[in-house]
C-alpha positions as CSV (number, residue, x, y, z in Angstrom):
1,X,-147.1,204.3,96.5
2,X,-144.2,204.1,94.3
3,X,-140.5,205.3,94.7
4,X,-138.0,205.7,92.3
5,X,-134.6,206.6,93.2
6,X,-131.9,206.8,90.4
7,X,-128.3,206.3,91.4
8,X,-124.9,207.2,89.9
9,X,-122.3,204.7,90.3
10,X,-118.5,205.3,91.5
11,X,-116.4,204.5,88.3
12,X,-115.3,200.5,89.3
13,X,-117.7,200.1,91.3
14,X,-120.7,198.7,88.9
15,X,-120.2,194.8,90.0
16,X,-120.3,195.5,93.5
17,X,-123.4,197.4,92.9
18,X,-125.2,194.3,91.2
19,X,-123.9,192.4,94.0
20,X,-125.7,194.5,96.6
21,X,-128.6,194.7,94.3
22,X,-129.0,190.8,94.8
23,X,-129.2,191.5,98.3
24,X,-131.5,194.5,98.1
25,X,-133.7,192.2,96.1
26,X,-133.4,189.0,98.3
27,X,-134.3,190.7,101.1
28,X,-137.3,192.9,99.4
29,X,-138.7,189.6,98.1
30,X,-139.9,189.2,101.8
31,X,-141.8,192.1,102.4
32,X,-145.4,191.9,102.1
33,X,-146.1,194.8,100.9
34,X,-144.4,195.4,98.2
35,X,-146.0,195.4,94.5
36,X,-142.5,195.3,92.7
37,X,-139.0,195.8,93.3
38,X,-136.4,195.9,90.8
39,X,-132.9,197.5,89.0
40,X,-132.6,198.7,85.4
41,X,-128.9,199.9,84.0
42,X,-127.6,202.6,82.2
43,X,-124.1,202.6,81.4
44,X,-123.6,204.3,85.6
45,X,-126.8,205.1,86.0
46,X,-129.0,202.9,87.7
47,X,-132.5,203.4,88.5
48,X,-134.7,201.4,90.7
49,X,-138.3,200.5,90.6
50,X,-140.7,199.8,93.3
51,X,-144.1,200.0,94.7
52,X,-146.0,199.7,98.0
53,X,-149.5,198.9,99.0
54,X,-148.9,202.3,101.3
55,X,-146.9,204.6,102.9
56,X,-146.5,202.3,105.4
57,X,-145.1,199.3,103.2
58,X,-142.5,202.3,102.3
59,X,-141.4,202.9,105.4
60,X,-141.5,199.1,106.3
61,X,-138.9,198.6,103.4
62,X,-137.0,201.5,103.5
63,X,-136.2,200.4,107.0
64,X,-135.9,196.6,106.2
65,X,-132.7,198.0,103.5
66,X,-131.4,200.2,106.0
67,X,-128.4,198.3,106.3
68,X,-127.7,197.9,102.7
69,X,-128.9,201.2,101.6
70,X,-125.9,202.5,103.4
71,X,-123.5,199.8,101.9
72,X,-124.6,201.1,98.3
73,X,-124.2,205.1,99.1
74,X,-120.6,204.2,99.9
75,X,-120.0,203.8,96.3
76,X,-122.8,205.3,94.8
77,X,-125.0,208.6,94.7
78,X,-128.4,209.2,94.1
79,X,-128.8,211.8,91.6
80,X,-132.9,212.1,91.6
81,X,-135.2,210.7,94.2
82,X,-139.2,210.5,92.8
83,X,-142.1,209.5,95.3
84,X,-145.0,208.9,93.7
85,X,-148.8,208.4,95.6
86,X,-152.0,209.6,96.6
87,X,-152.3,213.1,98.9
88,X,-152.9,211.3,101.9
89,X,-150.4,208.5,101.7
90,X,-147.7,211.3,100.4
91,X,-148.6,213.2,104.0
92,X,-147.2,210.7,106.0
93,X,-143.9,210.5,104.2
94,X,-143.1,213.9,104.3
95,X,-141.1,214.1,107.7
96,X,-139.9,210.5,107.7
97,X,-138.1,211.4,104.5
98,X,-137.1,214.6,104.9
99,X,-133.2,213.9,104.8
100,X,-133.7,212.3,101.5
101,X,-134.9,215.2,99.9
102,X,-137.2,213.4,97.6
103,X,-139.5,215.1,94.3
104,X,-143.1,214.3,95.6
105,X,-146.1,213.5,92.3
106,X,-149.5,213.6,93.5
107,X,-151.6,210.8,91.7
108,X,-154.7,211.8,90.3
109,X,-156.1,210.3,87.4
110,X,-155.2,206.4,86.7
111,X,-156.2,203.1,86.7
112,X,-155.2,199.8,88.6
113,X,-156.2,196.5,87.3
114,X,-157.2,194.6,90.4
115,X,-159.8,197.5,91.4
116,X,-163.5,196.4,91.2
C-alpha cells in the first residue's frame, strides 16, 4: 500500500512546514509497518512519499499523525491525494477515507524485491 498526498503550502508558511515534517517523520519512524516515509519540495509544493505492509499499516499511521495532520492543513492544502495498492487492500480503505477524497490505482503488474 502506498499513499501519496501532495500539499500546497500557505505563502510564509514553508519553515513551519519542514518543522512539522520533522515531527511527521519522528513519529512515523515508530510504526512498524511502514516501508518508507518521506517529504520532497517544490518551490510550495510538497509531496510526500510512503508505503505500508497493508491497509491496515495505513490506517495505523494515518491515525498515529492525526494530531499533526491537522497542524499541517492549518497552513497548507492538499491539492491531489493518490492511494496506491492491490484490490483487496484498496477495499478496506474506501470508507475509512472517504472524507479525504483520495484517486485510488489498482496494482496489477509489478515486482517487489524481497518476494521469493
Amino acid at each position: 500500500m502506498s499513499i501519496y498526498p501532495y500539499f500546497r503550502v500557505a505563502e510564509g508558511k514553508m519553515d513551519e512546514f519542514k518543522a512539522l515534517c520533522e515531527q511527521f517523520v519522528s513519529v512515523t519512524r515508530q510504526e512498524p509497518k511502514c516501508l518508507y516515509y518521506g517529504f520532497s519540495f517544490n518551490g510550495a509544493d510538497v509531496h510526500c512519499r510512503e508505503a505500508y505492509e497493508d491497509a491496515e499499516g495505513l490506517l495505523a499511521h494515518l491515525a498515529n499523525v492525526g494530531a499533526l495532520l491537522n497542524e499541517a492543513l492549518r497552513i497548507a492544502q492538499v491539492t491531489r491525494l493518490e492511494v496506491h495498492g492491490l484490490a483487496e487492500e484498496l477495499a478496506k480503505l474506501t470508507e475509512p477515507l472517504s472524507r479525504l477524497a483520495p484517486i485510488y490505482f489498482t496494482l496489477e503488474y509489478g515486482i517487489r524485491r524481497n518476494d521469493e
